[in-house]
C-alpha positions in Angstrom: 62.7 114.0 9.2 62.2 110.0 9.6 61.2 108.8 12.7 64.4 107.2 14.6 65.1 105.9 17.9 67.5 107.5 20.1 69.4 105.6 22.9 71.9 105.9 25.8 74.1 104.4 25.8 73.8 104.3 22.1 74.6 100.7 21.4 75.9 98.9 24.4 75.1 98.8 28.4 75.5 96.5 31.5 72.3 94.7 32.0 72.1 96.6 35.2 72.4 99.8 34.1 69.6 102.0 32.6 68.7 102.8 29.4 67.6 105.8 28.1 65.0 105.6 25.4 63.5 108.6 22.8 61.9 108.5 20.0 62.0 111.7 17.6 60.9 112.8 14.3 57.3 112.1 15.1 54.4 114.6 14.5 53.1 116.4 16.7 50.7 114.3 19.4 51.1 111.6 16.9 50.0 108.4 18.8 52.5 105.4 18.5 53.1 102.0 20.4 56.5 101.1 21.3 57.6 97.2 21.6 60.9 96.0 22.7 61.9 91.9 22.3 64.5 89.9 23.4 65.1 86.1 22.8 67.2 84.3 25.6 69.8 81.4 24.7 67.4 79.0 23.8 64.8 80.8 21.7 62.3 81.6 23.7 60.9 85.3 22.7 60.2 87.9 26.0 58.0 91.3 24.7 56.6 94.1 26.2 55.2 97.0 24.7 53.4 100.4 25.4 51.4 103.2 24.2 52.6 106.5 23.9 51.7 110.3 22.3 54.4 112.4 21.2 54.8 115.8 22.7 53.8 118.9 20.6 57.2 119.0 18.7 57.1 115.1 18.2 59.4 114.3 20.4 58.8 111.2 22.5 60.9 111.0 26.0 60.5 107.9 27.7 61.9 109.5 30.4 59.3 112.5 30.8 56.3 110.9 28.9 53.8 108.8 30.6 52.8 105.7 28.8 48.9 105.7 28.1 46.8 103.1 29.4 46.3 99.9 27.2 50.1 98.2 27.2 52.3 96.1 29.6 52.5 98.7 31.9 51.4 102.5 31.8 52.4 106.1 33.7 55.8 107.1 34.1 58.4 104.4 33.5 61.7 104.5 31.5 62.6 101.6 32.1 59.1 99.7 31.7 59.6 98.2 28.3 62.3 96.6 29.9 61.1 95.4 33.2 57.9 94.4 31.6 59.0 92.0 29.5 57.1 88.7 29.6 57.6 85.2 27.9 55.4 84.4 25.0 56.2 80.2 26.3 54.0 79.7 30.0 56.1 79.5 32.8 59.0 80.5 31.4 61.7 82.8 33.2 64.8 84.5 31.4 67.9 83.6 33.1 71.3 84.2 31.4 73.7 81.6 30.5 76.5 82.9 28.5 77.5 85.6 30.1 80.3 86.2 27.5 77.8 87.2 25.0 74.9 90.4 25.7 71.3 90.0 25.3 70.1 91.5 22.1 67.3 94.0 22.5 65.2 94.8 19.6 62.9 97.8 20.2 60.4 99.4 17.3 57.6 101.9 17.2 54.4 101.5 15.3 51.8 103.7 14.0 48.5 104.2 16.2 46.8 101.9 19.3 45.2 99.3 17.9 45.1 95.5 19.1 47.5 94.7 15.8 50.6 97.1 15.0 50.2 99.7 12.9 52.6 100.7 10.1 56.3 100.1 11.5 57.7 103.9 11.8 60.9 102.9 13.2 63.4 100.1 15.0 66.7 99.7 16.8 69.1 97.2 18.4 70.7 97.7 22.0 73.2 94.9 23.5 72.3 94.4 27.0 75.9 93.0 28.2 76.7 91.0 31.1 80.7 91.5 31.0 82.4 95.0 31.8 85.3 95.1 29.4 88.7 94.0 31.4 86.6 91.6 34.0 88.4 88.3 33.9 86.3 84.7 33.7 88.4 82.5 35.2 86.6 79.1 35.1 87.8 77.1 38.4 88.0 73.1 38.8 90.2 72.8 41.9 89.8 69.9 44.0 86.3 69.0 44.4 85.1 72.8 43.3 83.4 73.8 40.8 82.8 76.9 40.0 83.7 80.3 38.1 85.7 83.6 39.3 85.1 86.9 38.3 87.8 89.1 38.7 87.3 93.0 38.4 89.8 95.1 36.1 93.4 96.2 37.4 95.7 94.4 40.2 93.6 94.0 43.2 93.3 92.6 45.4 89.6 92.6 45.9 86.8 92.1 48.4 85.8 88.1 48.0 82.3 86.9 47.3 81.3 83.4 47.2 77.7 83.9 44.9 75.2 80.7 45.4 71.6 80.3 43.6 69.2 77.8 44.9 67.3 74.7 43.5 68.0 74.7 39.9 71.2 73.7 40.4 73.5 73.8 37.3 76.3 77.0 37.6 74.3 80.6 36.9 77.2 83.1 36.4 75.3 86.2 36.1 74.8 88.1 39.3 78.0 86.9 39.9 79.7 88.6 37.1 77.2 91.8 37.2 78.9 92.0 41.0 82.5 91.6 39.7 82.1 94.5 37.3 81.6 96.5 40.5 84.5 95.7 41.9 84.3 92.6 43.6 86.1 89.4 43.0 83.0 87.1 42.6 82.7 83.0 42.9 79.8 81.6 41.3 79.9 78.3 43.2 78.1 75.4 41.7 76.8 72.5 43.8 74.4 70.2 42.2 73.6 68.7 39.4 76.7 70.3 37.3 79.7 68.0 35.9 80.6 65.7 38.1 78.6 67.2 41.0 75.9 64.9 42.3 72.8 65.2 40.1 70.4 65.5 42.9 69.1 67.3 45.8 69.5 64.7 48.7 72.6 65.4 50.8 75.2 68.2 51.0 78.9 67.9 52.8 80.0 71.2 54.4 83.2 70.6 53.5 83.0 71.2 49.8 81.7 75.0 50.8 84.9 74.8 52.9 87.2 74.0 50.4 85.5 76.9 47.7 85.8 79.7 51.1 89.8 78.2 51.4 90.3 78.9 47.9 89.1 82.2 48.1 90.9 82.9 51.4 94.3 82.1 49.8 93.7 83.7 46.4 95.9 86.5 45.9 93.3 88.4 44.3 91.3 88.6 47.1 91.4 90.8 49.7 91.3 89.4 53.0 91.2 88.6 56.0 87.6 87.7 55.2 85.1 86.7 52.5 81.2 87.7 52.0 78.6 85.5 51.4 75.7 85.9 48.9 72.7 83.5 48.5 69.3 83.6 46.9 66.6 80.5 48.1 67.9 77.4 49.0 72.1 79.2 48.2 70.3 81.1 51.6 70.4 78.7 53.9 73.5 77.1 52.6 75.0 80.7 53.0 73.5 80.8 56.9 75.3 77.1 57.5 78.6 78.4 56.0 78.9 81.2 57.7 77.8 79.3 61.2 80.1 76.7 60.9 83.2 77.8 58.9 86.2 80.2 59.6 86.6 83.4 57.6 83.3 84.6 56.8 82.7 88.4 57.6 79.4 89.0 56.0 76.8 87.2 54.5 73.4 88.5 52.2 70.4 86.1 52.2 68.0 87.1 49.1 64.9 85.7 50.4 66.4 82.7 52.4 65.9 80.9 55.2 67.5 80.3 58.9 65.9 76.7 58.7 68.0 74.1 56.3 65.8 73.0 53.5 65.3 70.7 50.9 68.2 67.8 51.6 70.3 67.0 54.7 73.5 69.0 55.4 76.6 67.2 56.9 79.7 68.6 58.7 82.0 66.8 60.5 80.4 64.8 63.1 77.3 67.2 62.9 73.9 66.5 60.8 71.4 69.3 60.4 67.8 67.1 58.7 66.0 69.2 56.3 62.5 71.2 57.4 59.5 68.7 57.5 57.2 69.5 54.6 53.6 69.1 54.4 52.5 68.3 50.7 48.7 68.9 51.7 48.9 72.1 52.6 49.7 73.1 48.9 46.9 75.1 47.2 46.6 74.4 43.5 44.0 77.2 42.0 42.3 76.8 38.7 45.2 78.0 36.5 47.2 74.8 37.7 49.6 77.0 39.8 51.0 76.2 42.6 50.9 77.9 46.0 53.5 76.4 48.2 54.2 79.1 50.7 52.4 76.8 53.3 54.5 73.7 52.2 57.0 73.7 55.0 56.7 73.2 59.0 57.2 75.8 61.5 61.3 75.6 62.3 60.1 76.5 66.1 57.8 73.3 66.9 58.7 69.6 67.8 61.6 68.1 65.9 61.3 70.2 63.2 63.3 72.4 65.7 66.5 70.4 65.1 66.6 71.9 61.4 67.1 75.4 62.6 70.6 76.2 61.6 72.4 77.4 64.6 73.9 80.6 63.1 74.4 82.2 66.8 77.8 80.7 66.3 78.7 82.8 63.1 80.8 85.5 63.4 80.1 87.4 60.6 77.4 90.5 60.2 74.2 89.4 58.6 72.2 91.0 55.5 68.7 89.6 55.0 66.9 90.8 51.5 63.0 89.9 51.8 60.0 90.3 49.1 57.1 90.7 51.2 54.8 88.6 49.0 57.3 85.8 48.3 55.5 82.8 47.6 58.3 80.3 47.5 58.3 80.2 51.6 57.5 82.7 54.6 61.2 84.5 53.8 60.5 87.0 56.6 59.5 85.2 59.0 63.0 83.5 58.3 64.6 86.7 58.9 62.9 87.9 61.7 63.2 84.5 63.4 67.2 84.6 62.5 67.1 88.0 63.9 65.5 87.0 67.4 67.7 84.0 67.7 71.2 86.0 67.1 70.0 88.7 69.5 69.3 86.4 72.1 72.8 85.2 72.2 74.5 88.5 72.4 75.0 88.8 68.6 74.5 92.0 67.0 70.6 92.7 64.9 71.1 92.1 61.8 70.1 94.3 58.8 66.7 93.5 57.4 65.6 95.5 54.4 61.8 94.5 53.0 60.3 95.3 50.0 56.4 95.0 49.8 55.4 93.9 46.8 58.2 92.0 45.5 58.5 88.2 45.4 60.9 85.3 45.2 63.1 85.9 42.9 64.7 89.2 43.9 66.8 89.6 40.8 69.8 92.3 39.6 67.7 95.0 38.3 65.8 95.1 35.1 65.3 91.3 35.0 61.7 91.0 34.5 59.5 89.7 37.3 58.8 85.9 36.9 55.7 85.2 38.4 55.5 81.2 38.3 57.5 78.6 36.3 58.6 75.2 37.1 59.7 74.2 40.5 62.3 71.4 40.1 61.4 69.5 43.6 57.7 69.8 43.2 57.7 69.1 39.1 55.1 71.4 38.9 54.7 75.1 38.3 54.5 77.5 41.3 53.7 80.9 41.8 56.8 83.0 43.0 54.6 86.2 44.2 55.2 89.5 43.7 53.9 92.6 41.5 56.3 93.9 38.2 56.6 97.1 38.9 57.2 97.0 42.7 59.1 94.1 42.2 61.5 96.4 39.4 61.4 99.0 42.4 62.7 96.4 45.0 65.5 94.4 42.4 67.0 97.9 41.9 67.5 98.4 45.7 68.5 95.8 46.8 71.1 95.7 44.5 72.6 98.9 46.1 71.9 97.7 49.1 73.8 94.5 48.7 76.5 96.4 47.2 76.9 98.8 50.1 76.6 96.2 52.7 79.3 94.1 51.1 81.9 97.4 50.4 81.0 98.6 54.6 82.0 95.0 55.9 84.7 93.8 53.2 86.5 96.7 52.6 85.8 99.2 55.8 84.4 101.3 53.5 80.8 102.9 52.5 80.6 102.7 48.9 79.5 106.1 47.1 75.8 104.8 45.9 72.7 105.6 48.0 69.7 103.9 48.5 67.5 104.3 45.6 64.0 103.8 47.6 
C-alpha cells in the first residue's frame, strides 16, 4: 500500500475547528518529515514542518505520535503543523481578507530527517474555510457606516456583536464571520482608512460608533434589548468608550485593550477624551531592528495623562478583559486590572479577567499562527508583539470559548454548552 494522507474532516473545515491528520501506509518505524504550506491572498508562502516515526504497523497519528526533535515544534501536538506556521517574507503576519474563499492547505510527507527533503512519499490539499454554509455577508453602507454583517443560518433573531480590530485600519471580516458561524449576528465595523472613512489615525467622533450600535439595535435580526462589544488593541479602548458613553451595550470583550484612550483624540458631544502621552525614548530597538514598545506610553494614573482614562464607571454593561501576559504592544493587564479597580470603586460589579501566560498581542481565533513582530503602522517600524507559539495556540483556543461563553451568558441569558478548554 502507497503512502497516503488521511484527514478529518476529509476535505473541508472552519479555520477554527481542528484537524485531524494521519499518515498510513508507511513501514514500520519508518522516519518521515511532514510539511504543511499555505499562501495568503497576496502570495506570501507560511510553512511549518515536523519530524516524525511511524508506529510499528506504519501508521502515523498525529494525534497520538510525538513529533521528534529537529522541526517547527516537537512532542505531542496535532495541531502543530498548523499553529506553527511561519512566513518565509520577515515580518509578515497572515490575516484573511476574502472571507468568501478558504485558505488552501497543502500538507506532504517526505522520506527521512535530513536538512533537505527526502523523496516525496505523499501530499494532500485541505480547505481551511472561513464561511459556514447558510451564514449570510451582508455588506452594510448606511449612513456614515461602514461595515459588514454576518448573519448566522435560519430566522433569528440573534445575539448582536459589533467586532472592532485596532491600528491597521482597513475592514478585517474574519473573526467576525468565524463568530457568526456560531450563532451570533456579527458587525465588522470599519473605522479608518477604508472608503470614504478618514485615512488616518488623528481624531474619532463617538457618534459614528453610535450610529453602527443604532443600527444594530433596530435590526430585526438581532436580538435585543442589548448588543455585545468585541475589540482587540486600539478596537479596545474604542470598545471601553462605547460602552461608557452610549445606550444599549450589555457586554463588552477587550482582547488585550486598554482602559486609557490611545493613539488619536476621541470626541462625543460636548466631551473630549486626549489620547495617552507617549514617550518615543523609552523604546528599546535590539540588534535585530525590532522594536520593543511596551514602555512607549505614560502611566494613565499620573499628572494629565490622567484626563485620558476613559471613565467606564458610567457603563452599564458587564465587562470581559482577555490578556496575553507577555504582550508587547502595551502593559494590557495592567489595563485590566486598573479598569477593574476603577469600576469596583464605584459600586460596579468585578469584571472577568482571564490571563494567559505566555501569549502576546495578537490573541487570535485559534490556529492562526503566532505573529511575533511585523510592521507597526504608527511607529513605521517593525515591533515585537510578544508571546511564545505554542502557549500562545493554547491561549487563542481559550479565549475563543471563553468569549463565546461570555457573550451567550450576557446576550442571550444563557451558558453556552462549550467548556473551558485550559
Amino acid at each position: 500500500m502507497a503512502p497516503s494522507i488521511r484527514l478529518a474532516p476529509a476535505a473541508r473545515s472552519l479555520f477554527d475547528e481542528p484537524l485531524a491528520i494521519a499518515v498510513q501506509g508507511l513501514g514500520p518505524r519508518q522516519q518521515v518529515t511532514l510539511r504543511t504550506s499555505l499562501r495568503d491572498e497576496t502570495g506570501e508562502l507560511f510553512q511549518a514542518s515536523a519530524r516524525y516515526q511511524a508506529g510499528d504497523d506504519g501508521q502515523l497519528d498525529l494525534a497520538r505520535c510525538p513529533a521528534l526533535p529537529g522541526g517547527s515544534f516537537s512532542g505531542l501536538e496535532p495541531m502543530g503543523l498548523l499553529w506553527a506556521l511561519q512566513p518565509q517574507k520577515p515580518f509578515w503576519r497572515l490575516v484573511k481578507r476574502d472571507v468568501q474563499s478558504p485558505f488552501l492547505l497543502q500538507l506532504e510527507v517526505f522520506e527521512g530527517h535530513g536538512e533537505r527533503p527526502g523523496q516525496l512519499l505523499a501530499q494532500a490539499q485541505h480547505e481551511r474555510a472561513f464561511l459556514r454554509d447558510g451564514v449570510r455577508r451582508v455588506p452594510v453602507r448606511e449612513g456614515r457606516i461602514r461595515a459588514t454583517l454576518f448573519l448566522p443560518p435560519g430566522d433569528g433573531p440573534f445575539p448582536g456583536i459589533i467586532d472592532l480590530y485596532g491600528t491597521g485600519g482597513g475592514l478585517p471580516e474574519y473573526r467576525a464571520c468565524l463568530l457568526a458561524n456560531h450563532g451570533f449576528a456579527v458587525l465588522a465595523l470599519a473605522f479608518y482608512s477604508y472608503e470614504d472613512l478618514p485615512k488616518g489615525m488623528k481624531e474619532f467622533h463617538l457618534e459614528y460608533f453610535e450610529e453602527a450600535v443604532n443600527y444594530m439595535l433596530q435590526h430585526t435580526q438581532v436580538k435585543g434589548p442589548g448588543i455585545g462589544l468585541l475589540g482587540h488593541s486600539k478596537g479596545g479602548d474604542l470598545c471601553v468608550s462605547m460602552a461608557s458613553f452610549l445606550k444599549g451595550i450589555t457586554a463588552t470583550a477587550l482582547i488585550n485593550g486598554s482602559v486609557a484612550n490611545v493613539g488619536a483624540v476621541l470626541h462625543y458631544k460636548d466631551i473630549t477624551i486626549p489620547p495617552l502621552g507617549i514617550n518615543l525614548k523609552r523604546i528599546k530597538v535590539g540588534k535585530s531592528g525590532i522594536a520593543d514598545i511596551i514602555d512607549a506610553l505614560n502611566n494613565p494614573l499620573e499628572g494629565p495623562d490622567q484626563q485620558s482614562f476613559i471613565p467606564l464607571e458610567k457603563a452599564e454593561c458587564c465587562f470581559l478583559f482577555i490578556v496575553g501576559q507577555d504582550d508587547h504592544n502595551w502593559k494590557s493587564e495592567f489595563f485590566a486590572v486598573e479598569g477593574s479597580k476603577r469600576l469596583q470603586a464605584h459600586g460596579k460589579a468585578k469584571p472577568e479577567i482571564v490571563c494567559y501566560p505566555g501569549a502576546g498581542h495578537y490573541i487570535e481565533p485559534p490556529f492562526f499562527p503566532m505573529c511575533a513582530a511585523s510592521m507597526h503602522l504608527l511607529f513605521g517600524k517593525p515591533v515585537m508583539w510578544g508571546g511564545e507559539p505554542k502557549a500562545h495556540c493554547e491561549a487563542q483556543i481559550d479565549a475563543w470559548q471563553q468569549i463565546q461563553a461570555f457573550f451567550h451568558k450576557h446576550l442571550t441569558g444563557k451558558p453556552s454548552g462549550t467548556p473551558s478548554k485550559l
